[in-house]
SESEDO-571878 format. One record per atom (N, C-alpha, C): x, y, z negated. Coordinates in steps of 0.2 Angstrom, whole numbers, plus 5000, padded with zeros to 4 digits. Layout:
<voros>
XYZ ...
</voros>
This chain:
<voros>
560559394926 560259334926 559459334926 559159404922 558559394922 558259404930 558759454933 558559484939 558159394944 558759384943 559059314947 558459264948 558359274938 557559234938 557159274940 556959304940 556159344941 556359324948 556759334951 556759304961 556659254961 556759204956 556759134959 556059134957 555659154951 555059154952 554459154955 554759234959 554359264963 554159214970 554659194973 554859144976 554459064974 554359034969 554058974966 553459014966 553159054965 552559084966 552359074970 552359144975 552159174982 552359124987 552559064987 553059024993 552958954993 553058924996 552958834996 553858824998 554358874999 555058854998 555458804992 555458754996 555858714990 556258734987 556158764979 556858794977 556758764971 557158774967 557158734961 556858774956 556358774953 555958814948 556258834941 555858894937 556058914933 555658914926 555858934922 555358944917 554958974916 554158984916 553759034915 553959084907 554259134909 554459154904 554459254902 553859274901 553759344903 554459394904 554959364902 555559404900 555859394908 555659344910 555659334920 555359364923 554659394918 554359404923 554259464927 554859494924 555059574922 554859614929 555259574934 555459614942 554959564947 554659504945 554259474950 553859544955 553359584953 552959624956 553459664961 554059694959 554359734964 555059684968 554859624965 555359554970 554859554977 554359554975 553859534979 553859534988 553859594991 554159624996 554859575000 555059544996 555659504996 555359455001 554859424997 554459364999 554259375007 554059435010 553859435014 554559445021 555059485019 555559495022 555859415024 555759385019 556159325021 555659285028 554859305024 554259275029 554559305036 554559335039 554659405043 555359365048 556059355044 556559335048 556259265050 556059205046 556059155049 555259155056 554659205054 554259215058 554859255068 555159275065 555459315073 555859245075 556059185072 556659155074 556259115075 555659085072 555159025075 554959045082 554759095082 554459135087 554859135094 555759155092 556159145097 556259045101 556459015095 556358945095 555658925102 555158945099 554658925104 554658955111 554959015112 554859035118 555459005121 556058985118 556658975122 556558905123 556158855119 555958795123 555458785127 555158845127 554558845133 553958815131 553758805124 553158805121 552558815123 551958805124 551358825128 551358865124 551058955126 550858995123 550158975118 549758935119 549258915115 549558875108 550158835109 550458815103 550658855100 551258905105 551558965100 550858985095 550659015100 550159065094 549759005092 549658965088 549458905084 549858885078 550558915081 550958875075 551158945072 551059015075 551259055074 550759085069 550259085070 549359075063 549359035058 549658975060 549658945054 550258955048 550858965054 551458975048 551459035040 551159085041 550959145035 550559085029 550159055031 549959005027 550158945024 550658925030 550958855027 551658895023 551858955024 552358985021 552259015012 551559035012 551359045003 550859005003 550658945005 550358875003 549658915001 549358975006 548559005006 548359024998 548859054997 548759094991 548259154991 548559174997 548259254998 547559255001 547659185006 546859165009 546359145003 546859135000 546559094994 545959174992 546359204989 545959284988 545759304993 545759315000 545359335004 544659295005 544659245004 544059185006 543559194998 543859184992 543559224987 543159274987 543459324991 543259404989 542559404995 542959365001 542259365004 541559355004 541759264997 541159244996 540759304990 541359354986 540959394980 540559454985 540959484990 540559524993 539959514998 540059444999 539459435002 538659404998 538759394993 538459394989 537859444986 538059504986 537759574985 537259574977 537859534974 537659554967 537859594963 537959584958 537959634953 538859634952 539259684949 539959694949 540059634944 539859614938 540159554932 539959504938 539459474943 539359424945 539959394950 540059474953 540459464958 541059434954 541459464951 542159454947 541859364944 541259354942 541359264941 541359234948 541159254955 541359224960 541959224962 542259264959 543059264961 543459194958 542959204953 543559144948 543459074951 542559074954 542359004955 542758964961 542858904957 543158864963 542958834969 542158844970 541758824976 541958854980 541658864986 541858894991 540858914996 540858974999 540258985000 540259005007 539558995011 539459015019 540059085017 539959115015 540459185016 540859175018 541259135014 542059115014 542159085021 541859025023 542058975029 541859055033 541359075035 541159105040 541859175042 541959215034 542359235035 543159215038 543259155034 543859125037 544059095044 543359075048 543259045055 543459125056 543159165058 543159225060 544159255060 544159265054 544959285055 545459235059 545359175058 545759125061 545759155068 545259165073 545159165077 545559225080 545159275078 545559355079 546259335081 546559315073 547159315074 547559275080 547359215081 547759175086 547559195091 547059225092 546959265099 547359325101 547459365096 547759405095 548359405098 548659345094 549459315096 549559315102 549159275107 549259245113 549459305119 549259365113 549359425118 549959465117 550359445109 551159465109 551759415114 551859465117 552459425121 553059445121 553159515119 553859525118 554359535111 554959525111 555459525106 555059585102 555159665102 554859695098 554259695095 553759675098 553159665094 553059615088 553659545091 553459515084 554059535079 554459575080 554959595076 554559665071 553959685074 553359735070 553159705066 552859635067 552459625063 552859585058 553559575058 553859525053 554259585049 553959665051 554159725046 553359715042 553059715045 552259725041 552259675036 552759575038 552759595031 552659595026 553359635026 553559675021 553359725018 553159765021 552859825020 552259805016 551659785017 551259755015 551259725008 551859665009 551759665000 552059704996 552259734998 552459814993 551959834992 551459864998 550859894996 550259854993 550359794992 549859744988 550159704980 550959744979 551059754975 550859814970 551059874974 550759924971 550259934969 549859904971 548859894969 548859894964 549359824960 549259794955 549659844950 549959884950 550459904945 550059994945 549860014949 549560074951 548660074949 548360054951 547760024949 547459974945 546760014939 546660004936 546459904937 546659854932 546259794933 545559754933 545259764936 544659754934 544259714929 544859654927 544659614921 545059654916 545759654916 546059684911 546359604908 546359554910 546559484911 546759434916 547159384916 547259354920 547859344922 548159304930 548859314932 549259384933 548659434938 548859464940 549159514933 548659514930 548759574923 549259554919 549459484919 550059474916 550859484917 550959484926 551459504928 551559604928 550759624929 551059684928 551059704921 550859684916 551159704908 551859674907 552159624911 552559624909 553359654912 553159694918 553559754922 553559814920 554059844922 554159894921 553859954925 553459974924 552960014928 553360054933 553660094930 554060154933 554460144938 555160094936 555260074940 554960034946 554759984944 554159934949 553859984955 553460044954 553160094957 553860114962 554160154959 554860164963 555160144967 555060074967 555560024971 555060004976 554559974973 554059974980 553760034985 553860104982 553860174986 554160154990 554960144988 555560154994 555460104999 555260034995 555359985000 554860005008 554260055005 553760045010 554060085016 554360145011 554560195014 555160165021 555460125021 556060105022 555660055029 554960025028 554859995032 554660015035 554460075035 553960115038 554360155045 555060205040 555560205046 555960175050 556060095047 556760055052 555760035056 555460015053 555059985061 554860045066 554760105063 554560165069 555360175075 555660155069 556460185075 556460145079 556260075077 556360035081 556060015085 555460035086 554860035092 554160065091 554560135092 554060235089 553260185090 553060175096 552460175095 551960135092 552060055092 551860025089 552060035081 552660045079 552860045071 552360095068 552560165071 552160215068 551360205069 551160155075 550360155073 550160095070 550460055067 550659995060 550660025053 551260085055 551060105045 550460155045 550260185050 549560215047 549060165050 549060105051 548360075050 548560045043 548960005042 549259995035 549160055029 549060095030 549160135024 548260145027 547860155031 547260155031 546960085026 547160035027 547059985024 546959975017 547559995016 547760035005 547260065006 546960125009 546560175005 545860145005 545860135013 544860065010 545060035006 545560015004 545359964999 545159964991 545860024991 545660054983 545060104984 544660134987 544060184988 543560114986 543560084991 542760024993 542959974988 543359914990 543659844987 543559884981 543859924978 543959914970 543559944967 543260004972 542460014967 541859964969 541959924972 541359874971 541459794966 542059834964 542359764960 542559814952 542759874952 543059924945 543759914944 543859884949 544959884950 544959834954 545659824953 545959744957 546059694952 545959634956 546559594954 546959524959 547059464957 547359434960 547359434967 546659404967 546159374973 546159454975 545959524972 545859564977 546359584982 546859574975 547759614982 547759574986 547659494986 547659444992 547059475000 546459494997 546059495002 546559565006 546559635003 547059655007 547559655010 547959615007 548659555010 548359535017 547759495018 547559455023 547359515031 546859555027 546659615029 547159645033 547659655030 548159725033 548759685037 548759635037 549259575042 548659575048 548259545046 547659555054 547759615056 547559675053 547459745057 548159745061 548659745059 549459765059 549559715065 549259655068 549559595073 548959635077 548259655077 547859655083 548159755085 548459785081 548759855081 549359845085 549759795083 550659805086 550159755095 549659705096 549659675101 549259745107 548959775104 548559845108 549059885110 549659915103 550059975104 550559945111 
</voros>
């Protein structure tokens, strides 16, 4: 039962899936961090079946890849853009580490932010317009998954930089050891069904994905003294661009 809940949580979280919510209740909130991965696997099946939808009714390419940009966002209701368009505006600020961390919290929005956010949008659906086959977009609906493993792990592996907040909350309330564990395997697991299933692009997916973890904890979290919420989001966003403009080149 708790298992059950901390899914349907994670889910009421991470998702705009109509499901029927649950208690906020730390004793839920045990498996949220290593449920996580979950979220994206399901993003992943419905991205390859949208994907086949449009092409089997013959969708302009410029719609697919428009509705195929926007879906990641109308699917976690820009949670993660949410942290990404944040961290932008703290790093482009070039203040001091404490100033940065209140620009995380502010709820304004700054030139960084738009500027960065025009920029990704762009990449990305241009990006798209250049996946055209079944395996490609079956890569990147591994990434995923893999991905929020490894923007799980941030959080449960690396130190917090406030020591407070959502983020800190779910991982005080997990089980460290396991959680670690179970997001190893997951990543591991994605790492090898997407290589088997298309060597080139999969294998050159988890090592840009695992280059992306390592910038992040070296640079992101020494310019900040850890992670948090907003920063595993700005990687989350990061590592899904890198991983579609990778699988549209491989």
């Amino acid at each position: 039962m708790i298992f059950l809940k901390s899914l349907i949580m994670t889910f009421n979280m991470y998702t705009k899936i109509p499901i029927p919510q649950t208690a906020w209740n730390e004793k839920y909130m045990k498996y949220v961090l290593s449920l996580f991965p979950i979220v994206g696997l399901v993003e992943g099946i419905i991205y390859v079946f949208l994907w086949k939808f449009m092409i089997f009714i013959k969708l302009s390419p410029y719609i697919t890849a428009a509705v195929l940009t926007a879906f990641p966002m109308l699917y976690t209701g820009g949670i993660h853009m949410d942290g990404f368009l944040d961290t932008s505006d703290a790093l482009g600020s070039h203040q001091s580490r404490e100033k940065k961390l209140d620009i995380l919290k502010d709820s304004h929005i700054g030139a960084g932010a738009v500027i960065s956010g025009l920029v990704y949008i762009m990449f990305y659906a241009f990006t798209i317009l250049s996946i055209t086959r079944l395996r490609q977009v079956v890569i990147i609906a591994f990434s995923f998954f893999m991905i929020r493993a490894y923007s799980a792990l941030s959080l449960v592996c690396f130190k917090n930089a406030r020591g407070s907040g959502l983020a800190m909350t779910f991982t005080k309330a997990s089980d460290l050891l396991f959680t670690r564990i179970l997001l190893i395997s997951f990543i591991a697991a994605a790492k090898i069904l997407s290589s088997l299933y298309f060597p080139r692009a999969g294998i050159a997916v988890s090592i840009t994905v695992f280059i992306c973890f390592f910038y992040f904890r070296l640079f992101i979290c020494g310019e900040f003294g850890g992670v948090t919420g907003d920063l595993a989001g700005f990687f989350l966003q990061m590592a899904e661009l890198a991983a579609v403009i990778v699988t549209a080149v491989a």
